[in-house]
Each structure stands twice: as C-alpha cells, then as structure tokens.
N, C-alpha and C positions, 0 to 999 in steps of 0.2 A: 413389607414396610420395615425390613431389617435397618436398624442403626434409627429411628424414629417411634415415638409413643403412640404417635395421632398425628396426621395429616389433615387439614381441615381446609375446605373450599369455601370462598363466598363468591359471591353473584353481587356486585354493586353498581349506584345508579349512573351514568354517567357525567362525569362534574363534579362527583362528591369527595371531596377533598379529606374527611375526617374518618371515616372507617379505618381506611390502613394503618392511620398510626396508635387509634383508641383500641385496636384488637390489636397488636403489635406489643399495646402497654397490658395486656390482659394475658401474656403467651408464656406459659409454664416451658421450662426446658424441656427437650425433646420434644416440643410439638411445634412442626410447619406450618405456615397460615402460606394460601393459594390466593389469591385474585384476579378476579376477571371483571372486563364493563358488559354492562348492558344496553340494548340501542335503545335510543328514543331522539322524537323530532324536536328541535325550536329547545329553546334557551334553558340552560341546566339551572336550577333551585329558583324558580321562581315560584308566585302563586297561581298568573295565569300561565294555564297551559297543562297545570297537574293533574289530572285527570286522564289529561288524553296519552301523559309522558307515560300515565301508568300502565296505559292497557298499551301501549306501544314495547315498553320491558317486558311485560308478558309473552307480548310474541317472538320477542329473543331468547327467552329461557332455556329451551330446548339445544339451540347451538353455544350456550354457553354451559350447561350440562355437560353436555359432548365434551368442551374444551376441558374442562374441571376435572373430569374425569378419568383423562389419562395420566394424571399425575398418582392415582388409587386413594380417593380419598375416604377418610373413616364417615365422614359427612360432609353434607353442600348447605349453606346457609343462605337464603333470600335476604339478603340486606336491607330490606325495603319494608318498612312498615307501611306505610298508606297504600302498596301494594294489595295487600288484605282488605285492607278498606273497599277498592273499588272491587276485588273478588269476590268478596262473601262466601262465610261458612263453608256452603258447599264446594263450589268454584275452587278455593283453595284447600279444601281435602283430597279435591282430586288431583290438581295440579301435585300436591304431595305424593301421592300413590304413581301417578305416571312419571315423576321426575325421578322417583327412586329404583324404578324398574329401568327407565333410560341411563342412568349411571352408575348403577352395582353399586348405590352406596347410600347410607342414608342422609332424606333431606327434609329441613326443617326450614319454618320461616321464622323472621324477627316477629311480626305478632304472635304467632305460635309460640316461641318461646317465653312472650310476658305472660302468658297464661298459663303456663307451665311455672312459670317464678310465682306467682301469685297463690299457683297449689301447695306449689311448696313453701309457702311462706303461711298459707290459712288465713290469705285475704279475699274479702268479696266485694269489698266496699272501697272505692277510689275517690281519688281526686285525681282530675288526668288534665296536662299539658302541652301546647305545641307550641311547633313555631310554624302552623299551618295556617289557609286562611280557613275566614269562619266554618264555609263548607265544610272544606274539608275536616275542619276538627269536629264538626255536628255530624258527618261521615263515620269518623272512626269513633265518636259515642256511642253513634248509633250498634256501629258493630259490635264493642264492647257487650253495651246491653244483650245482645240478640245471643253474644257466646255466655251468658249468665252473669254477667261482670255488673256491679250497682255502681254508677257515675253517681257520685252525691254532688260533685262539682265540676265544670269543668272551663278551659277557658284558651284563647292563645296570645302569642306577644303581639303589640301593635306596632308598625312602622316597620315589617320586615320589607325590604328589598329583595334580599336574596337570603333564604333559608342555610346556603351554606359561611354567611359572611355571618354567622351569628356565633354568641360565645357560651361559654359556662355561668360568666357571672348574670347573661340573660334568661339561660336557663333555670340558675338561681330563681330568681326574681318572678320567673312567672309560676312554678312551684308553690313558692310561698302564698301569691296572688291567689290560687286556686284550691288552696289547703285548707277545708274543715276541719270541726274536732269531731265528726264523726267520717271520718274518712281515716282506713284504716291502714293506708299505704297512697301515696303517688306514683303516679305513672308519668314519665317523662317520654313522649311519644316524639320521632322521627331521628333517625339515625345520621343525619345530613348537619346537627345543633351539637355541637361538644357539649356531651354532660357529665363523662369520668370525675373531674374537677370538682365536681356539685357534688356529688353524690353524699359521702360522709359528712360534710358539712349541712347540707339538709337532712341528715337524719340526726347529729347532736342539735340540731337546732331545732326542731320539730318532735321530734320523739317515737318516730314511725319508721318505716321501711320505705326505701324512693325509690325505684326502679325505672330505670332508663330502657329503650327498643337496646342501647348498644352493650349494656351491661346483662341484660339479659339473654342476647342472641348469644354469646361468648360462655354465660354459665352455660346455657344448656349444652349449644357447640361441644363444650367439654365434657359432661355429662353423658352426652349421646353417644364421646366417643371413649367413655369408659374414664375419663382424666378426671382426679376430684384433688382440684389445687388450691387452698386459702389462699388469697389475698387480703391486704390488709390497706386501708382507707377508700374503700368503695363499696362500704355502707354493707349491710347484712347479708344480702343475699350472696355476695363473694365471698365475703369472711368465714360463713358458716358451712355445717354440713348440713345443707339443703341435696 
C-alpha cells in the first residue's frame, strides 16, 4: 500500500446516489475510497420491494468481495443498513467471518458500525429514524433492541416516493419528530437519505450526539483501518477521539 494510508472498499446498493459523495466528503488525505454496486431486482429506493432487494444484495456480496479486493484493501464496508435488518444477529456475524476470510481483509457493516458508535459514545438509549417504510423501520427496531439497544422512540418520514430523492433538511425534521429527553443519542438510519448536512445542526439544537448509518460506517471504516482523523461540523462522534 506504498504511497497510500488506508485504502477502503464499499459495497453499495444499486441506485444509491449519495454514498460516494457523503464518504468522498469524510476522506482524510492519503486514504482511497473503492466502489462497487451490488445486484438486486425491480426498482432502486423504493418501499415496495425492500426486502426482497435485500436478500437479493446478499447473494451478490461474495463477487463483489472478490471485486473489492484486488485493489488490497485495509477494509470492505456494507453500505447498507436495512441489510442487517432482514439478516439478523447471527446471519450477519457470519457473513462477517466468511466475507473477511474471502477477501484478506477486514470487513464490517454499516449497522455494525452504529453499534460500535454508540460504544464509543456510552449510549444505550435512542431515538431512531428513517426514511423507511413502517415495516421496515419496526424491522430495524426490532433489531436494535435484540443487539441490546433501548428504542425509547422511534418513527419514519411520510410521503417518501423514493428514499434516495430525499434530503438533509428531511432528515432534519424527522429527528427532531422522534427525539425524547430521555433519549440519550439519535440514530439516523439508512445510507440512501443525505444526513452529513444535519448532523451538527441537530446536535447544537438538541444537545445530544445524532449519528447517522453514513457518519458512522466512515468513523469506524477508519478506525478499523488504523486512520484517526477529526473533522469538524459532523457532530461528535467525528470531532472527537472516540
């Protein structure tokens, strides 16, 4: 990896228009960011059909490992939170174990890493958001709780069409929507919703820690690969040394 710090692979859904450029604006010097799509059938960011798009990326993983991999990366990142969702716990440990043995390199998921933000932050208590529909956001509660996570609230925006036509300032707004005061952090779930934008601005306006799938795959991403770079206006968990 001469003349490079960290080379980092992701795995994205296809259709998703926002990953390359929100992990592009999160990229310390000397570290390459990778991309590849992953398959799935029938219409990119909608609501119907999400489920089946999921377990159909799944069975892509593997040749996209492969791809990712000849470049030597320090780690390969799942870019797909609701991914986890329909895996569960187990399911995606393993996937973990097998994906890092099939490309000599370590790999992690975007849920995986909010739980990892959350350790290192010494949160247990959420308020969590999507821009999913109801299912699926009662899906990824459920998950949560099951990884030991306490939903004190939870909720998603109404009148999405397509999950990737949506903005920061909606991400805003359903945040706020779903924010208790005994909720000791937000969770902005799905990588597909710009939420860089929001980030600092819901936490001077809130007074907690807001962590987004896309803010969080990126700390850890670097973390994992040894990179511990501040940034500044993307709310705590970038700023600090977590």
């Amino acid at each position: 990896m001469k003349g490079w710090r960290a080379r980092i692979g992701f795995l994205v859904p296809p259709g998703n228009p926002t990953v390359e450029p929100e992990m592009a604006e999160l990229t310390p010097p000397g570290v390459s960011l990778h991309f590849t799509r992953m398959s799935a059938e029938g219409p990119a960011g909608t609501h119907a059909g999400q489920e089946e798009r999921n377990r159909s990326q799944v069975e892509s993983i593997p040749a996209c490992v492969r791809l990712l991999s000849m470049v030597g990366p320090s780690v390969i990142v799942l870019a797909h939170t609701a991914t986890s969702y329909t895996l569960g716990e187990a399911r995606e440990a393993a996937l973990v174990t097998a994906m890092e043995a099939l490309g000599n390199a370590r790999f992690v998921t975007a849920f995986g890493s909010v739980l990892a933000a959350f350790k290192a932050l010494g949160v247990r208590r959420i308020a969590y958001a999507t821009p999913y529909s109801a299912d699926m956001t009662a899906l990824g509660r459920l998950h949560l709780e099951k990884c030991g996570v306490t939903v004190v609230n939870s909720g998603h925006l109404d009148n999405v069409r397509n999950i990737y036509e949506e903005n920061s300032e909606r991400a805003y707004a359903i945040a706020r929507q779903v924010d208790r005061p005994d909720a000791e952090a937000i969770f902005l779930s799905g990588v597909g919703m710009p939420t860089l934008d929001a980030l600092q601005v819901l936490e001077d306006d809130t007074g907690k820690p807001v962590i987004s799938a896309a803010s969080a795959m990126m700390w850890h991403a670097l973390r994992t690969a040894g990179i511990r770079h501040p940034f500044s206006g993307y709310g705590r968990l970038l700023s600090g040394d977590f």
